[in-house]
C-alpha positions in Angstrom: -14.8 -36.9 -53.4 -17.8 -38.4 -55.7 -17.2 -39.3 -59.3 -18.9 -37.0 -61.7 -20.5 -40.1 -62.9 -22.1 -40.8 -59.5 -23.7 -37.2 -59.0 -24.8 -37.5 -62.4 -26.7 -40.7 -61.2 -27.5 -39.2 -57.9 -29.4 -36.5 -59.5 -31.1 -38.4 -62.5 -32.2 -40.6 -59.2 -33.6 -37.8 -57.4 -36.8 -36.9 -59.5 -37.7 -40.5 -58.9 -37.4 -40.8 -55.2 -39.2 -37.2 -55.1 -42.1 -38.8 -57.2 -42.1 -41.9 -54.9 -42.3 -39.6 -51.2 -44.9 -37.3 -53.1 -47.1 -40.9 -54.2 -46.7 -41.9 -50.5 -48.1 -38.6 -49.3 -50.9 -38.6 -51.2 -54.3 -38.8 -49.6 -56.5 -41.9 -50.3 -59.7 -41.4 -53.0 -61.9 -43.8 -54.1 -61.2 -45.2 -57.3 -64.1 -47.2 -58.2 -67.7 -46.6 -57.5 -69.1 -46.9 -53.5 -71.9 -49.4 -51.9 -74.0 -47.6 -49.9 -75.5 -50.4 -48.6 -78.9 -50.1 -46.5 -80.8 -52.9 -44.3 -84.2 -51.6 -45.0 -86.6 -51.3 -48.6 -86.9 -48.4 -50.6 -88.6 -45.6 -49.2 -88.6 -46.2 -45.3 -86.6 -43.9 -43.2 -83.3 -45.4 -43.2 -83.5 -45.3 -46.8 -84.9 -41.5 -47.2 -82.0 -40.7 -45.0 -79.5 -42.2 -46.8 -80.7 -41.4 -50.2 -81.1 -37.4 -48.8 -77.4 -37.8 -47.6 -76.5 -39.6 -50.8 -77.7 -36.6 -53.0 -75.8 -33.7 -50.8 -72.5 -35.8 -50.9 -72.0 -36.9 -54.2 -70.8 -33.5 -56.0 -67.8 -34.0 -53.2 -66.8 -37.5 -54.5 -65.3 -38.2 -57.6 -66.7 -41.6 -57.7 -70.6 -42.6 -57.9 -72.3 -43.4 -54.7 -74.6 -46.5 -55.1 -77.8 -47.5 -53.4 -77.9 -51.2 -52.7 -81.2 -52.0 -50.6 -80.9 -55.5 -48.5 -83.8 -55.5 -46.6 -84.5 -58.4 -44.0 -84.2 -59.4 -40.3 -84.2 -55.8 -39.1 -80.7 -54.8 -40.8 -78.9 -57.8 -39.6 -78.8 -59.3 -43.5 -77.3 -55.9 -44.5 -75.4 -55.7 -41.5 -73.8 -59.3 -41.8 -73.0 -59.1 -45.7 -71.2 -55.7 -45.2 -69.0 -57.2 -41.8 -68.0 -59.9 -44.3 -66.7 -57.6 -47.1 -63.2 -56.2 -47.6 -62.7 -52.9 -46.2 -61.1 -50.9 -48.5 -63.4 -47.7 -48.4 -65.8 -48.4 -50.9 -68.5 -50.0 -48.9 -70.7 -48.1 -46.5 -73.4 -49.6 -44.2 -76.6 -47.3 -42.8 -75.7 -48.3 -38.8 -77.0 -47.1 -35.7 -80.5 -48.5 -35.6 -81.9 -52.1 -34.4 -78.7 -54.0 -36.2 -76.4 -52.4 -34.4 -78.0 -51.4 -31.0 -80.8 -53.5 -29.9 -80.8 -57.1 -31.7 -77.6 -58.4 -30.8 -79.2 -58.0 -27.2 -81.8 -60.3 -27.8 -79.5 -63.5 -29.8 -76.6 -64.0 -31.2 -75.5 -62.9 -34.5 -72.8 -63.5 -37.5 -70.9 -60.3 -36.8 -70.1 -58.4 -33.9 -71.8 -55.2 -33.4 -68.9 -53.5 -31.3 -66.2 -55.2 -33.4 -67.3 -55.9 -36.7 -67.4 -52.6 -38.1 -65.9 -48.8 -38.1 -67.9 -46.0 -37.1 -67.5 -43.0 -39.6 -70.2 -40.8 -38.9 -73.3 -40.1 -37.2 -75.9 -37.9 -39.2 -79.2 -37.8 -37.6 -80.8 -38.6 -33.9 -84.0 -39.5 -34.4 -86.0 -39.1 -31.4 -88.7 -41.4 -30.4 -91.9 -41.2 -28.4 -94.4 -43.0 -27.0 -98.0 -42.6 -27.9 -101.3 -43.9 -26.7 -104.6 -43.4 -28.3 -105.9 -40.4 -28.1 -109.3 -41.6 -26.5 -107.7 -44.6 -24.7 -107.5 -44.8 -20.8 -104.4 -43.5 -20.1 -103.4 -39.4 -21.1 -100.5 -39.4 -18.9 -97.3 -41.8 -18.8 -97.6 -42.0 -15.2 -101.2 -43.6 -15.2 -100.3 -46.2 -17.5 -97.7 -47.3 -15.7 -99.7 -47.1 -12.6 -102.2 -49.8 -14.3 -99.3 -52.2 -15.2 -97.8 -51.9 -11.5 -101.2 -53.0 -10.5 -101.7 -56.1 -12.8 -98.8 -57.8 -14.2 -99.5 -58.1 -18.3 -102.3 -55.9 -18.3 -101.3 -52.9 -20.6 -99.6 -53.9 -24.0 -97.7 -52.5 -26.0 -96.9 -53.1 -29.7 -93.6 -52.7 -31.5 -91.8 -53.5 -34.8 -90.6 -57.0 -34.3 -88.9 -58.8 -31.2 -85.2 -56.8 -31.0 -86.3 -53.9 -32.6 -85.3 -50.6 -31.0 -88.7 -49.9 -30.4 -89.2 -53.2 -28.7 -85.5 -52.6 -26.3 -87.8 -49.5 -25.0 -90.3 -50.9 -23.3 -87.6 -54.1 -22.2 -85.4 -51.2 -20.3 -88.8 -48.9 -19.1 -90.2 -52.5 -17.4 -86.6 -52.8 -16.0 -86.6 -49.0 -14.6 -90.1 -49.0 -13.7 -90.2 -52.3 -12.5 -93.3 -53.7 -14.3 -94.4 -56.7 -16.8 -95.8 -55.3 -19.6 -97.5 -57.3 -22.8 -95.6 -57.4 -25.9 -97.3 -57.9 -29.4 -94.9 -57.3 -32.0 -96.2 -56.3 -35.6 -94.0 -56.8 -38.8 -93.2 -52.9 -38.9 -93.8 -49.4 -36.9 -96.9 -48.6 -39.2 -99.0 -52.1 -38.2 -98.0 -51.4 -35.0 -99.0 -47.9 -34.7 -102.7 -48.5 -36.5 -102.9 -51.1 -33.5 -102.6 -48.8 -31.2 -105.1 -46.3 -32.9 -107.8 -49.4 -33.1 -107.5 -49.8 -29.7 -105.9 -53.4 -30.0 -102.6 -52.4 -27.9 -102.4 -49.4 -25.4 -98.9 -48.0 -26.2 -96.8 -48.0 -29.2 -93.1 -46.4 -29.6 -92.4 -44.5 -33.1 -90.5 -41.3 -34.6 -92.5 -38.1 -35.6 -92.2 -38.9 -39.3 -94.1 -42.1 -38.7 -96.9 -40.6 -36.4 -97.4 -37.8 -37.4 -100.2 -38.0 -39.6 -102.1 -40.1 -36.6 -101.5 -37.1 -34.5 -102.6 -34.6 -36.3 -105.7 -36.6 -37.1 -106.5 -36.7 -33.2 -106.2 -40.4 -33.0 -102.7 -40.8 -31.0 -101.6 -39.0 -28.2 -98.3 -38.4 -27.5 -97.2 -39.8 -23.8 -93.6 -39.2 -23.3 -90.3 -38.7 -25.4 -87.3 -41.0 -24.5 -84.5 -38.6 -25.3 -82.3 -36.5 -22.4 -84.0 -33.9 -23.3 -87.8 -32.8 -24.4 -88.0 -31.9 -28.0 -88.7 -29.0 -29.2 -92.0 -29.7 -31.2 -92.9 -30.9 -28.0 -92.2 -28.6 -25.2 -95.0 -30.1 -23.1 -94.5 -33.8 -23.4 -91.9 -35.0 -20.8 -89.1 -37.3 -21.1 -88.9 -40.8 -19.1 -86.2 -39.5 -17.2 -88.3 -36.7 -15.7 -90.7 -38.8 -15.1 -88.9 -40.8 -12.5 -87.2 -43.3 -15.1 -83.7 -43.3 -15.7 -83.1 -44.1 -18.9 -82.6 -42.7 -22.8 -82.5 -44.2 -25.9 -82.8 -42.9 -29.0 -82.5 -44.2 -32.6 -80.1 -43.1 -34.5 -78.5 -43.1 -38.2 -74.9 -42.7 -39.6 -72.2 -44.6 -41.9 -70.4 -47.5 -40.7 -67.5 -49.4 -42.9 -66.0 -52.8 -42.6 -63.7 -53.4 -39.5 -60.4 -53.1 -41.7 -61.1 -49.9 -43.6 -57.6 -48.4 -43.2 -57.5 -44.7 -41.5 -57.1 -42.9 -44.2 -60.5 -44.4 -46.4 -62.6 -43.3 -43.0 -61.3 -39.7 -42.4 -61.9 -38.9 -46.6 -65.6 -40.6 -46.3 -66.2 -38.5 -43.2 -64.9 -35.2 -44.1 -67.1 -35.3 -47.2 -70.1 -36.7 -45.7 -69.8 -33.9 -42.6 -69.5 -31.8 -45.7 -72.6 -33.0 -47.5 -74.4 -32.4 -43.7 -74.1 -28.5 -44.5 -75.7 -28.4 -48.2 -79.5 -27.0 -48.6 -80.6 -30.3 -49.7 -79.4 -31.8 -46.7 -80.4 -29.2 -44.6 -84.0 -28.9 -46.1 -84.1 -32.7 -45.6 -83.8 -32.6 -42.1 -86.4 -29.5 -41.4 -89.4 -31.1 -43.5 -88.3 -34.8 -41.8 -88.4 -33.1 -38.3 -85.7 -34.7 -37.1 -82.4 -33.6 -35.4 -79.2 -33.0 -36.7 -77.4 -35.7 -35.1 -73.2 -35.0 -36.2 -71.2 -37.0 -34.0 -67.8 -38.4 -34.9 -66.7 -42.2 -35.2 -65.4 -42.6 -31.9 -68.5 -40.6 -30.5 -71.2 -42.4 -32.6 -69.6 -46.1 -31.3 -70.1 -44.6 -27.8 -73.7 -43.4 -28.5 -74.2 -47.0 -30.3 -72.4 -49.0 -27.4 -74.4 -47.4 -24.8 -78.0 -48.3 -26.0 -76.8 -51.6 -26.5 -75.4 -51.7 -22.9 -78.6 -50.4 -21.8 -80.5 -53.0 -23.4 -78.2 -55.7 -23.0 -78.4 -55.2 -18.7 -82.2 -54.7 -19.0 -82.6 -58.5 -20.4 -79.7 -59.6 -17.9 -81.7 -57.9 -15.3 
């Protein structure tokens, strides 16, 4: 039978143990401020998005959420400083655009794309398009690539820099089409699109928020969209696919976090961040932006983010 002295001790030792379970159960929080680190400047769209998601989140985190901008190299200098840090939950990378889906096509890079990082979240799909000029030769997808069938080189097309996602579009539509097409790359989508108003290059890809004001002034016409499906501010424009060319790609936007972020840091920064994607000022940013809500989990936004790579990676293999 135990001494009276040992339940005594038994029982002093039982608070203690109880406070050491409870400690272990506890969830992880952040306990110093978080990086939301972003490969673009201030006041492009991966910024605005960021900042909009920033704004709805932070009343759900008891820590502040910082805006670092390093722009450069289409997100890859972002992208490589952030698959270099510790991950320990307060770092976020802006993923899902040329840095993690089209560049490391085109050359090889200081991080791995599929390996570097952890998917949390995806928060927007932002559908892109492409446009012509409105009082250019070709009105129809199908008639410019008609003309480039017929002469190797002879419609161009302009994009935001080699590797950009808006460049991997035209290098998988030449693949599925099975034409050469000119490439002049600007050093951004809005140099490239007032190209394509001029009448200095025939086809241009971009995102409604970047067009839209060249639309609605009559001088670009919108061709097709590149999505699975046809948007809906543009019932009557139809996708690639329906056009006889198997493909879709679409840009896209979401959180990422260092490759050793343990569990438990990624389910807390996605269960508030999916929270922050049903505020007003979330919601309101995406209706005036036009874009789509584009909520996919971590596992699902590394698939979405795997496949446009693959896609681009077997065009230039191809």
């Amino acid at each position: 039978m135990p001494s009276r002295r040992s339940l005594m001790a038994g029982a002093a030792a039982a608070p203690v143990l109880a406070r050491v379970r409870t400690g272990q159960a506890q969830p992880w929080v952040p306990t110093r401020p978080i990086q939301c680190i972003i490969g673009f400047a201030p006041g492009g769209g991966a910024d605005l998005i960021a900042r909009a998601i920033i704004e709805a989140a932070q009343p759900l985190i008891p820590q502040p959420l910082v805006v670092v901008n390093r722009p450069g190299a289409g997100g890859t200098i972002a992208a490589q400083q952030v698959a270099a840090m510790q991950g320990d939950g307060h770092v976020l990378l802006m993923g899902g655009g040329s840095e993690s889906t089209s560049i490391p096509a085109f050359r090889a890079l200081p991080y791995d794309a599929r390996g570097s990082f952890r998917a949390v979240i995806r928060l927007m799909r932002q559908q892109m398009f492409i446009l012509a000029r409105a009082d250019g030769p070709y009105r129809r997808m199908e008639e410019a690539m008609a003309a480039a069938r017929g002469r190797p080189q002879a419609v161009s097309h302009g994009s935001s820099g080699i590797g950009s996602i808006y460049h991997a579009v035209f290098v998988v539509l030449e693949k599925r089409a099975g034409v050469e097409l000119l490439h002049v790359p600007f050093t951004g989508g809005a140099p490239g699109l007032q190209a394509v108003a001029s009448g200095q290059v025939d086809l241009m890809v971009a995102s409604p928020e970047e067009y839209r004001g060249l639309t609605d002034g009559g001088l670009l016409r919108v061709l097709a969209c590149c999505s699975a499906e046809r948007a809906a501010a543009y019932p009557d424009v139809p996708t690639l696919k329906e056009l006889g060319w198997d493909m879709t790609l679409e840009n896209m936007k979401g959180w990422v976090v260092p490759a050793g972020t343990p569990d438990a840091a990624v389910a807390y920064l996605h269960d508030r961040f999916r929270a922050a994607m049903a505020r007003p000022s979330w919601q309101a940013f995406v209706e005036r932006a036009g874009e789509t809500d584009g909520y996919l989990d971590g596992p699902g936004f590394q698939a979405a983010m795997d496949s446009v790579l693959d896609a681009v990676s077997g065009a230039l293999k191809g």
